[in-house]
C-alpha positions as CSV (number, residue, x, y, z in Angstrom):
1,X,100.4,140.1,102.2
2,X,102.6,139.1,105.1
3,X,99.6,138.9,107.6
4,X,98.1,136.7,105.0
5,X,100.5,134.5,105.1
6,X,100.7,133.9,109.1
7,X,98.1,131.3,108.9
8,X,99.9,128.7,106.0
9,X,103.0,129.4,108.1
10,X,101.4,128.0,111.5
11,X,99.4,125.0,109.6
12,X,102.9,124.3,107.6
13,X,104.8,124.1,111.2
14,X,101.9,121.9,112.7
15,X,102.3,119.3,110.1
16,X,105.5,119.0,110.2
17,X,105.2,118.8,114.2
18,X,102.7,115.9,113.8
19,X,104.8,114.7,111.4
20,X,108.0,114.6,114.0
21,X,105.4,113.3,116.8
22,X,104.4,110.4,114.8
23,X,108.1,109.5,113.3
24,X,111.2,111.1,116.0
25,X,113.3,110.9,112.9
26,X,111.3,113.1,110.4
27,X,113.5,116.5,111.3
28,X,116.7,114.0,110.9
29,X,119.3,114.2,107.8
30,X,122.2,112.3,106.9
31,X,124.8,112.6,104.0
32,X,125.4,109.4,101.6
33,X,127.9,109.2,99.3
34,X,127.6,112.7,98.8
35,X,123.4,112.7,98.6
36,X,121.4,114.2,101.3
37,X,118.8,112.2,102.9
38,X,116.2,113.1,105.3
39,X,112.0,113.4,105.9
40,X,112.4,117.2,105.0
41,X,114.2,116.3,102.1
42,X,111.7,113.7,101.0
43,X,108.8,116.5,101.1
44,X,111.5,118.8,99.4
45,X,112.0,116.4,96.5
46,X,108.3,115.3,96.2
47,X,106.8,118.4,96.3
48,X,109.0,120.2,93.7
49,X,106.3,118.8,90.2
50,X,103.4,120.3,92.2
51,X,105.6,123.7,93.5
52,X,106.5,124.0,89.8
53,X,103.3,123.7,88.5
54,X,101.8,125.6,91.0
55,X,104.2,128.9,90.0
56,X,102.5,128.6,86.7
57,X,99.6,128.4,88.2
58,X,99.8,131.8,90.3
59,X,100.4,133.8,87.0
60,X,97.6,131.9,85.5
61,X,95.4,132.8,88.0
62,X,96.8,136.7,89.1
63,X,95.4,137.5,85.3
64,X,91.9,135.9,86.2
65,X,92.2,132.6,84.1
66,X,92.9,128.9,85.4
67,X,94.5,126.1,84.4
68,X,93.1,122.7,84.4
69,X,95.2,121.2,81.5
70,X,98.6,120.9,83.3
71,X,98.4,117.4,84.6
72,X,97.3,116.3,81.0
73,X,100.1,118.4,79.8
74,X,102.1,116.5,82.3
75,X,101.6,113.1,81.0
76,X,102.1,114.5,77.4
77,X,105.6,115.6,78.3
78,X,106.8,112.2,79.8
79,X,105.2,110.5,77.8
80,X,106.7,111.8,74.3
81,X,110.1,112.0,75.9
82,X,109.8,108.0,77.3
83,X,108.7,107.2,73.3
84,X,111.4,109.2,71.5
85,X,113.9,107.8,74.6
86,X,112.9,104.1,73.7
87,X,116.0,101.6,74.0
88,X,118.6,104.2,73.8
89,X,120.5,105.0,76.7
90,X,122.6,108.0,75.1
91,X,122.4,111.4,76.7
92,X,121.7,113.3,74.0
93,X,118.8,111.5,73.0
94,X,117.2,112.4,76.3
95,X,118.3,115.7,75.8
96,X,116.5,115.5,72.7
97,X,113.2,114.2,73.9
98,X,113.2,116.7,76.6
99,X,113.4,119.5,74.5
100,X,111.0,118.0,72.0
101,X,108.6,117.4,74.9
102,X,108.7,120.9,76.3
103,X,108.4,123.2,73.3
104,X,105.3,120.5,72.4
105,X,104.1,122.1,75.8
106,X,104.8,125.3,74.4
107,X,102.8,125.1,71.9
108,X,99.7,123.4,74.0
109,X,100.1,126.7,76.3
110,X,99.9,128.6,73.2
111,X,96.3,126.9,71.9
112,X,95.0,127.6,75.5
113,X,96.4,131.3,74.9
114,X,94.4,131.0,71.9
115,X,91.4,130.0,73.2
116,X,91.3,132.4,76.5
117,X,92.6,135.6,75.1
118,X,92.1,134.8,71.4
119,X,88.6,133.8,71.2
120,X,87.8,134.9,74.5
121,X,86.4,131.2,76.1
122,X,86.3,131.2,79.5
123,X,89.5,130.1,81.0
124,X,87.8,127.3,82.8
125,X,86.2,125.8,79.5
126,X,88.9,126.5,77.6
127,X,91.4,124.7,79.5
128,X,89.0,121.9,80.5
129,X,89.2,120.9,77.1
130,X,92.8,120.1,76.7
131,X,92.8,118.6,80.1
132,X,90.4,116.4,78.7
133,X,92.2,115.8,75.2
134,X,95.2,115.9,76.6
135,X,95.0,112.3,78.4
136,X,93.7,110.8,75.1
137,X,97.2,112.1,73.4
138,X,99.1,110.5,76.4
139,X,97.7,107.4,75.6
140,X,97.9,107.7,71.4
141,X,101.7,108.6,72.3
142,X,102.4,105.2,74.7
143,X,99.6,103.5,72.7
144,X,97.9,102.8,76.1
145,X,101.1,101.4,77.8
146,X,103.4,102.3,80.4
147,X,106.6,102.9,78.1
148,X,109.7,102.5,80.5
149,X,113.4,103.4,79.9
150,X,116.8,102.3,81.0
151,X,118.5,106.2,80.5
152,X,120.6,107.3,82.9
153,X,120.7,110.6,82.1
154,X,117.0,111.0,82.1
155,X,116.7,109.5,85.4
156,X,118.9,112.5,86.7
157,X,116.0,115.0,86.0
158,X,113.8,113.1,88.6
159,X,116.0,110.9,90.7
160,X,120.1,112.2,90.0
161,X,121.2,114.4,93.0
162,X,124.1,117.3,93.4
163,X,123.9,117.2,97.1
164,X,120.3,117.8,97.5
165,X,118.2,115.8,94.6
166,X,117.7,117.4,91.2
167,X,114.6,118.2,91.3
168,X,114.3,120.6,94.4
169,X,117.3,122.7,93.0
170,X,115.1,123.2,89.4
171,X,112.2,124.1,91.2
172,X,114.1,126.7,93.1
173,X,115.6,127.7,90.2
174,X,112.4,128.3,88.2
175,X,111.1,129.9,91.5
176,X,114.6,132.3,91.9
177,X,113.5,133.1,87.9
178,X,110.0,133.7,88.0
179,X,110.8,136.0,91.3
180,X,113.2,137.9,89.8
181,X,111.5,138.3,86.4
182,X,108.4,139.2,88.0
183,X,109.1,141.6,90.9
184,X,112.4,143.3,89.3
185,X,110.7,144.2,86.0
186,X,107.5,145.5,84.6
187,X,105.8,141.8,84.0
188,X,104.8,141.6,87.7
189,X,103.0,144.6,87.5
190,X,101.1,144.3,84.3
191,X,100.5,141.2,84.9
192,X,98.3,142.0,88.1
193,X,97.2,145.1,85.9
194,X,95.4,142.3,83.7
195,X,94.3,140.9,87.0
196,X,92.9,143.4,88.6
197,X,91.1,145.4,85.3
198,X,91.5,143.7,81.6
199,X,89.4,146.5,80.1
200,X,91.3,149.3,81.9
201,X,94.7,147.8,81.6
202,X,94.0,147.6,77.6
203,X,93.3,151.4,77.2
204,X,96.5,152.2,79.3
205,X,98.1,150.6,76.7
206,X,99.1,147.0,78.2
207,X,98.8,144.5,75.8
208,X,97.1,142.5,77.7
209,X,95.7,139.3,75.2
210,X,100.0,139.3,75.3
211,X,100.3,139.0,78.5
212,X,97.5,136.2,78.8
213,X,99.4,134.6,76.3
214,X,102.9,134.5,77.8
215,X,101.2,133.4,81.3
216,X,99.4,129.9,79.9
217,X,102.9,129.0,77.8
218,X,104.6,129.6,81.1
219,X,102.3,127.7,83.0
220,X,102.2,124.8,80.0
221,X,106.2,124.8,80.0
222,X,106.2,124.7,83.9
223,X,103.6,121.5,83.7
224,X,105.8,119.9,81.0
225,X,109.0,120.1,83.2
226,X,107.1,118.7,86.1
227,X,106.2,116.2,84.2
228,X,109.5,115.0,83.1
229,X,110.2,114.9,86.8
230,X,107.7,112.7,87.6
231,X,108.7,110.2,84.4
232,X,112.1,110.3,85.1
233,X,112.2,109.5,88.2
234,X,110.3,106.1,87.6
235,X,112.0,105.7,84.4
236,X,108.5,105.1,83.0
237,X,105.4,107.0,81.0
238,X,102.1,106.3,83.1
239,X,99.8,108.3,80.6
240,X,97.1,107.1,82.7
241,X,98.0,108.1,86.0
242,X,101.1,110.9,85.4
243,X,100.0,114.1,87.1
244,X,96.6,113.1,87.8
245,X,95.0,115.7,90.0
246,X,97.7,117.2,89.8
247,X,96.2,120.5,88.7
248,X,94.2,120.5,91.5
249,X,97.1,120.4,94.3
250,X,98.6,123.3,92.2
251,X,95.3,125.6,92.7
252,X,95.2,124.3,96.2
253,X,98.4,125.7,97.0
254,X,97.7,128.8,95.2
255,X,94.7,129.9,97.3
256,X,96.7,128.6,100.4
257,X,99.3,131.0,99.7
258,X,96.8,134.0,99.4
259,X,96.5,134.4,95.7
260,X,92.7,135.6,94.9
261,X,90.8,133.2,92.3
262,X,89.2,136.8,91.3
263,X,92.9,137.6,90.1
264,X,95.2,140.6,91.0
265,X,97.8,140.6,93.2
266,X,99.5,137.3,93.9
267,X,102.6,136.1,96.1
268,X,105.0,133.8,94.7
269,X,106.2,133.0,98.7
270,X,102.3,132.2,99.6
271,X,103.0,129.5,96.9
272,X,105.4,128.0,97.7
273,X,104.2,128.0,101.5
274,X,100.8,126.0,100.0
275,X,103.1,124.1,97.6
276,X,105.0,122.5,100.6
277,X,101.6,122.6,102.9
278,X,100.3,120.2,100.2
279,X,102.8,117.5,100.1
280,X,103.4,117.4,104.0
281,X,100.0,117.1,104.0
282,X,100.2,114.0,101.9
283,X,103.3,112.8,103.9
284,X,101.7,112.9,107.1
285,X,98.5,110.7,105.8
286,X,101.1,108.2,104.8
287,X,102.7,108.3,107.8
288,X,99.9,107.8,109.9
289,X,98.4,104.7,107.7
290,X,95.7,106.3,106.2
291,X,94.6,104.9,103.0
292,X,95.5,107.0,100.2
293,X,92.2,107.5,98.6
294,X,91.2,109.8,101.7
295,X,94.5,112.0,100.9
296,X,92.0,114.7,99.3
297,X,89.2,114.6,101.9
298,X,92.4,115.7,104.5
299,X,93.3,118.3,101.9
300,X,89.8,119.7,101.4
301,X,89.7,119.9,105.1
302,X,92.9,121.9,105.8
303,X,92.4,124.5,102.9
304,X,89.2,125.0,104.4
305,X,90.4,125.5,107.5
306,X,93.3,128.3,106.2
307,X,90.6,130.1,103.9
308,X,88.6,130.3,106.9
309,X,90.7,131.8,109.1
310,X,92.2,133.9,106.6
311,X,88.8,135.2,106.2
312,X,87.4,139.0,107.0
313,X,85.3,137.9,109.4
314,X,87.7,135.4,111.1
315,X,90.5,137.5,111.2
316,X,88.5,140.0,113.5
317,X,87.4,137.6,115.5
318,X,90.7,136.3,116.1
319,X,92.5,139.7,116.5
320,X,89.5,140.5,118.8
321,X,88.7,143.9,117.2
322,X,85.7,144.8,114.4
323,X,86.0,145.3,111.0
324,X,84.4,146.2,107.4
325,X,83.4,143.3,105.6
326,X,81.9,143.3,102.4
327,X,78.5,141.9,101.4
């Protein structure tokens, strides 16, 4: 797995060397009344809804499912937290919304559960529903507006800092969880059981429809907390626009990372390598001035470019030696 991830670790250090080459300053940080400040910061902070969601993701997919619901899911969240906010500005009625908002996402991770290991739809279908649906409920929830808020304590989730901003230090704490939880107990391991063989993994007793289960509420929680980040830290619900494509940055970064779509082994580092490949990426097309419509053409092109070279055949021609490669 290390070898694998050679290749998102050189294109992750060329961006952010364009990146420098194009703006001097990029590499530079400064402290303001207490905040810290900087280009790497920026991509820290503004990659942290899509590293989230993408953790989700990699269980998702390590059991052979996929997620396409979690940008709708996204909306959902900020959206029913903004509403139940309104014109209050008290903490604990943010607090409130929040948790309202995230054990609704719960419960959506739970119908997708339903669907995959319950009925047995395939993931892809199963999920494309809600992702579909899911916007429609956004909207019925903000009655096709963009709801803002005047909460300071909501704001904090998205925008509030403790040295670094908010949001980087939740994603690394879900990451430091999800880590720990997955490589220091069994649910690492039976969950690439599931992965690798449902069938087999059920007669050696994993209950594996359980497992299913647990990863799509993990991943819906994980798209729900994301998306208060991305609410908060406009003070707004955009039902329309909250975590759109958002789904597909998160798969991005998963197969960056090395995770096989075919399911199996995964790598929660590879992740977060293809988490932070993805927003420099999106960074450096800003920086150079091109529009940000072409943002996914440039990502197309540099996941292509890692699969390829992270490819059987490529990685013999680079290493200059033969070898197997299956047909």
């Amino acid at each position: 797995m290390k070898n694998r991830l050679l290749w998102p670790l050189l294109a992750l250090v060329a961006l952010l060397l364009l990146n420098l080459a194009v703006t001097p300053s990029f590499f530079a940080l400064r402290m303001q009344d207490g905040h810290l400040y900087g280009g790497l910061v920026d991509v820290l902070k503004n990659g942290a809804p899509t590293l989230l969601i993408a953790l989700g993701m990699t269980l998702v997919i390590a059991t052979r499912g996929i997620d396409l619901s979690v940008g709708a899911v996204a909306a959902i969240a900020g959206a029913v937290t903004c509403v139940h906010i309104g014109t209050s500005g008290s903490a604990a009625t943010a607090f409130a919304g929040m948790a309202l908002a995230l054990v609704l996402c719960a419960v959506l991770g739970l119908w997708n559960g339903f669907l995959v290991a319950g009925l047995g739809i395939q993931p892809i279908i199963a999920t494309l529903v809600l992702m579909t649906a899911g916007r429609g409920v956004a909207m019925l929830v903000t009655e096709g507006q963009i709801v803002t808020v005047n909460n300071t304590a909501y704001r904090q989730v998205g925008a509030g800092f403790v040295v670094l901003p908010v949001s980087i230090l939740i994603a690394l704490l879900v990451l430091g969880l999800v880590a720990f939880v997955t490589r220091r107990t069994a649910l690492g391991m039976l969950i690439e059981a599931v992965g690798v063989n449902p069938e087999a993994s059920r007669l050696a007793g994993v209950r594996s429809r359980t497992i299913i289960w647990t990863v799509y509420v993990f991943a819906a929680v994980c798209a729900g907390i994301a998306g208060l980040m991305i609410s908060s830290n406009v003070s707004a619900a955009d039902a329309n626009n909250a975590g759109l494509w958002i789904e597909m940055d998160a798969i991005l970064a998963v197969v960056i990372g090395g995770t096989s779509l075919a399911g199996g082994r995964y790598s929660l580092t590879g992740t977060l390598i293809g988490a932070l490949i993805i927003q420099t990426l999106t960074t450096t097309v800003y920086t150079i001035g091109v529009a940000p419509e072409v943002t996914l053409v440039f990502k197309a092109i540099v996941v292509i470019a890692v699969c390829l070279v992270q490819a059987p055949k490529a990685r013999a021609a680079l290493s200059f030696r033969k070898v197997a490669v299956p047909s």
